[in-house]
C-alpha positions in Angstrom: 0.0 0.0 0.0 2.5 2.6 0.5 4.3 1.9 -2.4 0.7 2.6 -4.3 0.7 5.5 -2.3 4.1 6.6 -3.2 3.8 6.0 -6.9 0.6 7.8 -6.6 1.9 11.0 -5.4 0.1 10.8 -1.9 3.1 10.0 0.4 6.7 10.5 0.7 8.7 7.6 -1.2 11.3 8.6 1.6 9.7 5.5 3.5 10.9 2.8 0.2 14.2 3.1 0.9 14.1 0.2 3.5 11.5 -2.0 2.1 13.2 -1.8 -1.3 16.5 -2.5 0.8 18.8 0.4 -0.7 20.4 3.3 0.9 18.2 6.7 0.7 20.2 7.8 -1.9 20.6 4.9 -4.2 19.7 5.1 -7.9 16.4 3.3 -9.1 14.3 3.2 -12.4 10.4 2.8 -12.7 9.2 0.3 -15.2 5.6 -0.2 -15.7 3.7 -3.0 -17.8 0.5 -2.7 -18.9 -1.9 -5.4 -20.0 -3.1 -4.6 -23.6 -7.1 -5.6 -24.7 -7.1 -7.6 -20.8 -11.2 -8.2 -21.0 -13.8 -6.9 -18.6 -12.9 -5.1 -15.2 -13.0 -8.4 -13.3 -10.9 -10.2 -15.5 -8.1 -7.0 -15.7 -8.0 -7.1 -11.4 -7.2 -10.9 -11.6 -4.6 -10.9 -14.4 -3.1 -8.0 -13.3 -2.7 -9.7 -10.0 -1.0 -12.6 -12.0 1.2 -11.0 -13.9 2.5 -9.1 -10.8 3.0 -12.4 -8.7 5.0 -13.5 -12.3 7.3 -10.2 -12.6 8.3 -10.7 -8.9 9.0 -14.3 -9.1 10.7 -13.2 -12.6 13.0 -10.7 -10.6 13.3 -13.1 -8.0 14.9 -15.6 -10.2 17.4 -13.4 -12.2 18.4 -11.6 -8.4 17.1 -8.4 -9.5 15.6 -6.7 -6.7 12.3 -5.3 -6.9 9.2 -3.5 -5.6 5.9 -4.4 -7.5 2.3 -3.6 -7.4 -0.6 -3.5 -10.0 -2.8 -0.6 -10.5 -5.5 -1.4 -12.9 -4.1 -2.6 -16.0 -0.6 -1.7 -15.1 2.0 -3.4 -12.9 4.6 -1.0 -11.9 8.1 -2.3 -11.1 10.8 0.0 -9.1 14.3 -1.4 -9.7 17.4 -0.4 -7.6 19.7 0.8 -10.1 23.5 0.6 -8.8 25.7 1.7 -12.1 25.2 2.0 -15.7 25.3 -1.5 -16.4 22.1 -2.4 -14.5 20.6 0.5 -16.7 21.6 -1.2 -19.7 20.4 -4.6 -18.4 16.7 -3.3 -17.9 15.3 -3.6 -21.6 16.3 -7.1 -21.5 14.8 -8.0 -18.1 11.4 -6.2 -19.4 11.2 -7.9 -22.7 12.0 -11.3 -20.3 9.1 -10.6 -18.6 6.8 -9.7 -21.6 7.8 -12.9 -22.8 7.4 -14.9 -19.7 3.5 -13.3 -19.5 2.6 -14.1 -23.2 3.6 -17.8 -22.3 2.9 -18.5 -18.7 -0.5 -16.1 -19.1 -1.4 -16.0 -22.8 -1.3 -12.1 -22.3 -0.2 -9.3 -24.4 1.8 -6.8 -22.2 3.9 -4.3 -23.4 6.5 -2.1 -21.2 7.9 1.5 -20.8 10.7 2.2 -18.4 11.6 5.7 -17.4 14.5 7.4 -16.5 16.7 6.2 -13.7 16.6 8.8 -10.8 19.4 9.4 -8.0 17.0 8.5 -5.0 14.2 7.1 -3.7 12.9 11.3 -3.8 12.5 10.9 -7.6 10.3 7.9 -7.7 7.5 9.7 -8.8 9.0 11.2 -11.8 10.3 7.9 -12.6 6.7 7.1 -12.9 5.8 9.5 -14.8 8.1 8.9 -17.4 7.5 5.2 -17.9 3.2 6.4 -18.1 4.6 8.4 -21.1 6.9 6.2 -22.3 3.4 3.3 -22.6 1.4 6.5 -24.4 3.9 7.4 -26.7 4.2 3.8 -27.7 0.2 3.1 -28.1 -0.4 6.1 -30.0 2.6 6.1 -32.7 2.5 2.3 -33.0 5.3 1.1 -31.7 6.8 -2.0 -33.3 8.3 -3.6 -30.3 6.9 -4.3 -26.8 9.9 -2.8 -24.8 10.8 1.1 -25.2 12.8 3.1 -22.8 12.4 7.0 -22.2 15.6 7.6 -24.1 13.9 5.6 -27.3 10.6 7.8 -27.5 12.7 10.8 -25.9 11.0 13.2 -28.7 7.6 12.0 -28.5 7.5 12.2 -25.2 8.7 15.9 -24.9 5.8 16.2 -27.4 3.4 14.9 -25.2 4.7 17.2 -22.6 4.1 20.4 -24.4 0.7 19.3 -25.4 -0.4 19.0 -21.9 0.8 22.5 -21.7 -1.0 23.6 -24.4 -3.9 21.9 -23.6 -4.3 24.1 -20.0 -3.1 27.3 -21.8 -5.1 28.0 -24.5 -2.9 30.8 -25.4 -0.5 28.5 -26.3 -2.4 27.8 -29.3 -3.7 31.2 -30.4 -1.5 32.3 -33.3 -1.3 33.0 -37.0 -2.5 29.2 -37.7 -6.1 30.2 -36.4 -6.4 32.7 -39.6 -5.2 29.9 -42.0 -7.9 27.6 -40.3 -10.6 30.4 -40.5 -9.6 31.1 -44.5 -10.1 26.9 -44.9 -13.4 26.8 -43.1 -15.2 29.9 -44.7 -13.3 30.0 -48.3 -12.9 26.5 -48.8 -9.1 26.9 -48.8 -6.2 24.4 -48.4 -3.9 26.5 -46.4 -3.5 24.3 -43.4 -2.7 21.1 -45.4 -1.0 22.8 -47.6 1.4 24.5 -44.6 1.1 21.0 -43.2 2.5 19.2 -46.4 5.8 22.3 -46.5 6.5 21.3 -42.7 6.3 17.0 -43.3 9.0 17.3 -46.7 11.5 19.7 -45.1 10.4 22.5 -47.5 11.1 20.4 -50.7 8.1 22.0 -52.9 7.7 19.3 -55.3 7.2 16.7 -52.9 5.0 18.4 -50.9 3.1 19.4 -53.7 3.5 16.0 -54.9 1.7 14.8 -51.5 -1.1 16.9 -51.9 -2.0 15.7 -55.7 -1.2 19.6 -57.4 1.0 21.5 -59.7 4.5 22.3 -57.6 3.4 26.0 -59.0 -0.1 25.4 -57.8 1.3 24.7 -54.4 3.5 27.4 -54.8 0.8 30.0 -55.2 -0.9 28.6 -52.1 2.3 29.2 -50.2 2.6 32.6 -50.8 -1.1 33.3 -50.3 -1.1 31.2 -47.0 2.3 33.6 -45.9 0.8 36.5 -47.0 -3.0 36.0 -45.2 -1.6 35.1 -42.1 1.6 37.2 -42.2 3.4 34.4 -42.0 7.1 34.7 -42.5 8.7 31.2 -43.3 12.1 32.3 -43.4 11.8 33.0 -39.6 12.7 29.3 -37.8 11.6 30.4 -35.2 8.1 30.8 -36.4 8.2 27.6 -38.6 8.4 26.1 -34.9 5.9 27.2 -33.3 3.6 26.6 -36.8 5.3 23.3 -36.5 3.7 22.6 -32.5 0.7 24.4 -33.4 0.0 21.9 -36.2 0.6 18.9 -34.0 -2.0 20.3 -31.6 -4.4 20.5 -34.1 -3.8 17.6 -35.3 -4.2 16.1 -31.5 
């Protein structure tokens, strides 16, 4: 319970230290599996259950210590880390485990591991991390069932600014809310168009390629597009921020 608590953000996790055995400040890395398409609420509680029973016998047999406890449809895992070879180690001990569950429990898990923090004091960011690590991976389709923060690293910054974005509004409020105006009332392309520039690096004819018109055609709508909005596209700084502004709409 208190390491529920802890991982929840409603304790300290300065009481871990002696259950996980490691000194206060000793390094350790928060990997959480999640059960994917587990069934009905009953059936998630009971596997979930399982598969935390399995990761701790796992741990147990490969003398990796380990704290576990299942939340829902994820099992979170807090490893001591001691140097940068137990670091390294971790992707193989989570795709072990994934393995172990799709024979020993016929289910699908897949795991995200966050960063590994100095103490016990940065369990919860740990957390974090691994939560966006699993996100990152379900929504861009992640090949494998194993990713680490430092594999999704720009993704999950991504995700990060979108959650700011998403409680400031202002964040979004730019020259990208004329372009969508001019589509919705004119009929007008500009947003996939500006879209299309961004995805091909600026290469005209393939972006105009993408979008099924003339490179000249899409050339026109370009300079229309810069010139409605006052958008300068020589400015990097502003192709950014058109950049982030199109991924939130998109989201």
């Amino acid at each position: 319970e208190l390491l529920r608590a802890a991982l929840d953000g409603r304790v300290s996790p300065d009481g871990l230290a002696p259950m996980l055995q490691i000194a206060p400040n000793a390094g350790l890395t928060v990997v959480v599996f999640e059960l994917v398409d587990p069934g009905d609420v009953a059936a998630v509680s009971v596997l979930a259950d399982r598969a935390a029973s399995l990761i701790t016998l796992y741990c147990e047999s490969y003398r990796r210590q380990a704290a576990v406890v299942a939340m829902g449809s994820l099992i979170y895992v807090v490893v001591p880390v001691v140097d940068g070879d137990d670091r390294r180690r971790l992707p193989a001990l989570a795709q072990g485990i994934v393995d172990r569950a799709d024979e020993a429990l016929h289910a699908r898990v897949r795991a995200g591991i966050g960063s590994t923090v100095p103490s016990v004091a940065g369990l919860l960011a740990s957390r974090q991390e691994a939560d966006r690590v699993l996100r990152a991976m379900a929504a861009r389709a992640w090949p494998g069932a194993v990713a680490s923060v430092d594999d999704v690293r720009a993704h999950v910054v991504l995700d990060q600014l979108q959650e700011l974005a998403a409680a400031d509004p202002g964040l979004r409020v730019g020259k990208l809310d004329t372009l969508v105006d001019q589509d919705r009332e004119r009929g007008t392309e500009y947003v996939a168009t500006l879209r299309s520039f961004f995805a091909h690096l600026g290469d005209v004819p393939a972006a105009a390629k993408a979008q099924d018109v003339h490179a000249n055609t899409f050339r026109y709508r370009l300079r229309r597009l810069a010139e409605v909005a006052g958008i300068d596209l020589d400015d990097p700084v502003e192709r950014l921020v058109l950049q982030l502004q199109l991924q939130f709409l998109a989201d």
